[in-house]
N, C-alpha and C positions, 0 to 999 in steps of 0.2 A: 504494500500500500504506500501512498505518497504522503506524505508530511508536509502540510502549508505553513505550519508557526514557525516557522525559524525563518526561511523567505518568502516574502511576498514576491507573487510572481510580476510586479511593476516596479520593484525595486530599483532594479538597473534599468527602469524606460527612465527612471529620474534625471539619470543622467544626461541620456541622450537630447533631453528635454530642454535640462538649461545649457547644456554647450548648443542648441538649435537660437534657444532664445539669445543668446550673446553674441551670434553671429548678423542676428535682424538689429540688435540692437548699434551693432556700430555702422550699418550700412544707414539706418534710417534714425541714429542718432540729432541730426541736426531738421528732421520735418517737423512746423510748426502746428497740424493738426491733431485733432484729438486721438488719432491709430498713431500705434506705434511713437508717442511721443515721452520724450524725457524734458523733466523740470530745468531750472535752472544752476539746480547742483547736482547737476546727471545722475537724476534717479529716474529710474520708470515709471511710467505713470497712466492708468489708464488700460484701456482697450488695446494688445498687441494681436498680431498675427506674424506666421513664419510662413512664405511663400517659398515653392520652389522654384529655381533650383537649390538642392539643399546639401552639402559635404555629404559623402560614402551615402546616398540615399538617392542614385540613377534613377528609380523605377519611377519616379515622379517627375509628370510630364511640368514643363514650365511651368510656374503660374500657380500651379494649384496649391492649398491652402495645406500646409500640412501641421501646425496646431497654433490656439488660439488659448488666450485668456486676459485676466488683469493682474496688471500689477498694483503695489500701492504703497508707496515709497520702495520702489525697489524688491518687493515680494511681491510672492506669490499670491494671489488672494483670490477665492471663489474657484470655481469648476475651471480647472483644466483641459482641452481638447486637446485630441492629434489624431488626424485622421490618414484611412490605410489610400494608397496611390487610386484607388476607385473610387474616393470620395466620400467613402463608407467611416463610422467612427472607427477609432482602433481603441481610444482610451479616451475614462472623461473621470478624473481626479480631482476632488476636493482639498484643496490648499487653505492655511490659515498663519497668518503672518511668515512666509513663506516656504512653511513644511507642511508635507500632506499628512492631511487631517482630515479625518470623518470618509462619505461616501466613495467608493470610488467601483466601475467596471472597464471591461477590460471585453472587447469584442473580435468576432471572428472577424475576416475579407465580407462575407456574405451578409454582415448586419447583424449577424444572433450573437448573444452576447456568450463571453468566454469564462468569465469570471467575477464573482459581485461583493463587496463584505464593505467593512469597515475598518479603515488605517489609524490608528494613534501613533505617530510619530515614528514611532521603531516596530510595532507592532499589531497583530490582526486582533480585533475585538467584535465581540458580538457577531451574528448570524452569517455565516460565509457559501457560498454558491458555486460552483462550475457545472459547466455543461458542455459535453459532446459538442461536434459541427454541427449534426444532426439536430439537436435544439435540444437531444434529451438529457437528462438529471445523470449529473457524474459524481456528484459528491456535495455530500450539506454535512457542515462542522455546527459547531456551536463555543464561540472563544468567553473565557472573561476576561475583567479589566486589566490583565497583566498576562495576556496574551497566548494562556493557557487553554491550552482544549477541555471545555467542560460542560458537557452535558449528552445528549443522542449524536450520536455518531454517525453518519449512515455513507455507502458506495452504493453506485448500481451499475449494473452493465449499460452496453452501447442503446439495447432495445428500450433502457427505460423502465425497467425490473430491477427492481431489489437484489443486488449481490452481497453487502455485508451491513448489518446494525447491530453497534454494542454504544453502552453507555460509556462512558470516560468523565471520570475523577479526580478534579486536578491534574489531568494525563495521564491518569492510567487510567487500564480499560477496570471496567466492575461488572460483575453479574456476569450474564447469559453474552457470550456471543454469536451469533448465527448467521451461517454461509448461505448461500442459495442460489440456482442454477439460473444460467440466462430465461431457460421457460417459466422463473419459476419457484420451482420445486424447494424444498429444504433439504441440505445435503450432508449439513454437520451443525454438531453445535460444541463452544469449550465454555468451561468456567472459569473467573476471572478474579482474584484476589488483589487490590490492589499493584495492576500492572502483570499478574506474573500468574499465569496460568495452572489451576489445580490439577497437580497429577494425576492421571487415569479419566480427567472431565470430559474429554472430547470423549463425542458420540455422531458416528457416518449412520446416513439414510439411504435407504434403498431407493434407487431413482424408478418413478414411473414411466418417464419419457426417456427412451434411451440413444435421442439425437442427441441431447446435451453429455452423454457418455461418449461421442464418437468424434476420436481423434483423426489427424491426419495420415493418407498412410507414409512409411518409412521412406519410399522416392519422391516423396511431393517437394515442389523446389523451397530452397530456404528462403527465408526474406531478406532481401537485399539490404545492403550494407547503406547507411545515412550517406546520402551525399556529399561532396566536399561544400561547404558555405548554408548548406540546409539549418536553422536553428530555430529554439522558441520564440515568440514574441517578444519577452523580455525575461523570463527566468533563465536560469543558467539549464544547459542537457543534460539531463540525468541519467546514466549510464543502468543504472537500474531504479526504474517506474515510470513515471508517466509522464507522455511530452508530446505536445502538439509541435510539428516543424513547417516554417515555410521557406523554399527558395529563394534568391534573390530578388523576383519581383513580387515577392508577400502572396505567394499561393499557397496554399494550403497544400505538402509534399508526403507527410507521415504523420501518423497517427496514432495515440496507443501503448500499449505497457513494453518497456523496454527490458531486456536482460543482457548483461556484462556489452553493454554500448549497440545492441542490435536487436530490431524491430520482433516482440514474442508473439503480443495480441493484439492485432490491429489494421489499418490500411493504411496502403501507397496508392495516392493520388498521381496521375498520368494525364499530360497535357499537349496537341500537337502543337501544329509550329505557329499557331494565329494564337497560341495562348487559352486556347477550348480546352475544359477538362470531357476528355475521352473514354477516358477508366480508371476503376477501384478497385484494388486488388485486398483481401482479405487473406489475413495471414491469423492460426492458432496455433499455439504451441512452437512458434519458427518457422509454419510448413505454410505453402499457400495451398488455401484449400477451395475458393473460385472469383468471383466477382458481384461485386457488387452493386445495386441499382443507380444511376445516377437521378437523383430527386433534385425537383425545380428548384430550389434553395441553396444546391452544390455548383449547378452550370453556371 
């Protein structure tokens, strides 16, 4: 499973955020209107925007907006924008004397959103969110005020089904944990003592549906290797768990539970040469096992 409390997956856009805004600021330094304008002891002030063209960020054609907000003396202040090269949001962050604070999400290429919670300065708080491409439910936390996971826990698979809910106490887990199949079904359950699981507690379930038993067979092709420049949006790649990747021009490229740096459960996104997504390859266990439908939301 993947672990959010320790990075936020917008952590490092921070960056890239204000070395964009420092670069509009010295170019449009000296305009006396209300965009993009610094006072008279060069602070920022007001309404900015960061157009392209934009340092190491080609895929943005001329001109177009790639994020927006206010300053106010030189902070950050209210909802931050940056949007993806199709005009689509990518991120929209709540600042407060200029560190992020409070709201913030975090959206796919296609509009659906990525990821949703609440930042305190260094930390996730209160009700946190991610979701699949596909718009379904990937995982719901629950933080408190010092950035602790505590309370329902829950994953689900890609379909939208319940794959794992345990309770967690102060971060660890408590009580009952229990597994469940993509159809579905209950497949185990362990019990949970502060963090550290009762010997002998896990108990497997006999499955009724025996697709969610059926693996790849032993020649099916392996999943191909992360491309070279392929990465997350803004978390660091996780060599084992979970990472959404896109290419150079912000496509959506891999998808999916990772193991020792290479794709286990998940899709590879395929695009010809005009930039049309063509195909979805589905991969379980390492192994490709066929393809997948292209839905109005993905093209």
């Amino acid at each position: 499973m993947r672990s959010v409390a320790a990075i936020p997956p917008f952590c490092l856009l921070l960056l890239s955020l204000s070395a964009a805004s420092a670069t509009a600021g010295q170019a449009n330094a000296m305009q006396a209107d209300t965009l993009n304008r610094m006072d008279e002891q060069g602070r920022k002030q007001g309404w900015w925007q960061v157009m392209a063209p934009v340092p190491d960020k080609p895929a943005y054609p001329t001109g177009a907006l790639f994020e927006e907000g206010r300053y106010v003396d030189n902070r950050r202040s209210g909802t931050w924008k940056r949007y993806w090269p199709n005009g689509k949001a990518m991120s929209a962050v709540q600042y407060e004397r200029g560190l992020p604070k409070g709201a913030y999400t975090l959206y796919y290429p296609n509009g659906r959103p990525e990821e949703q919670g609440v930042w305190n300065l260094d930390r996730n708080t209160g009700n946190f969110q991610r979701w699949y491409a596909n718009g379904k439910r990937m995982q719901e936390f629950v933080f408190d005020e010092h950035g602790t996971r505590n309370g329902d826990q829950k994953y689900y698979h890609e379909n939208g089904n319940l794959a794992v809910e345990v309770k967690v106490v102060e971060g660890r887990e408590e009580g009952t944990l229990k597994r469940f199949t993509r159809a579905g079904e209950l497949k185990e359950t362990a019990e949970f003592n502060g963090g550290v699981m009762k010997e002998g507690s896990t108990r497997t379930y006999e499955l009724k549906l025996q697709a969610d038993k059926e693996l790849p067979p032993a020649d099916a092709v392996s999943a191909p290797a992360v491309p070279a420049g392929d990465k997350p949006n803004a978390a660091p790649f996780r060599a084992n768990g979970w990472n959404t990747l896109y290419d150079a021009q912000y496509r959506l490229s891999q998808q999916g539970e990772y193991r020792q740096g290479r794709l286990w459960n998940g899709r590879v996104y395929s695009y010809d040469s005009n930039g049309i997504l063509y195909r979805i390859d589905v991969y379980t266990n390492g192994r490709y096992v066929g393809k997948a439908p292209i839905t109005d939301m993905e093209k």
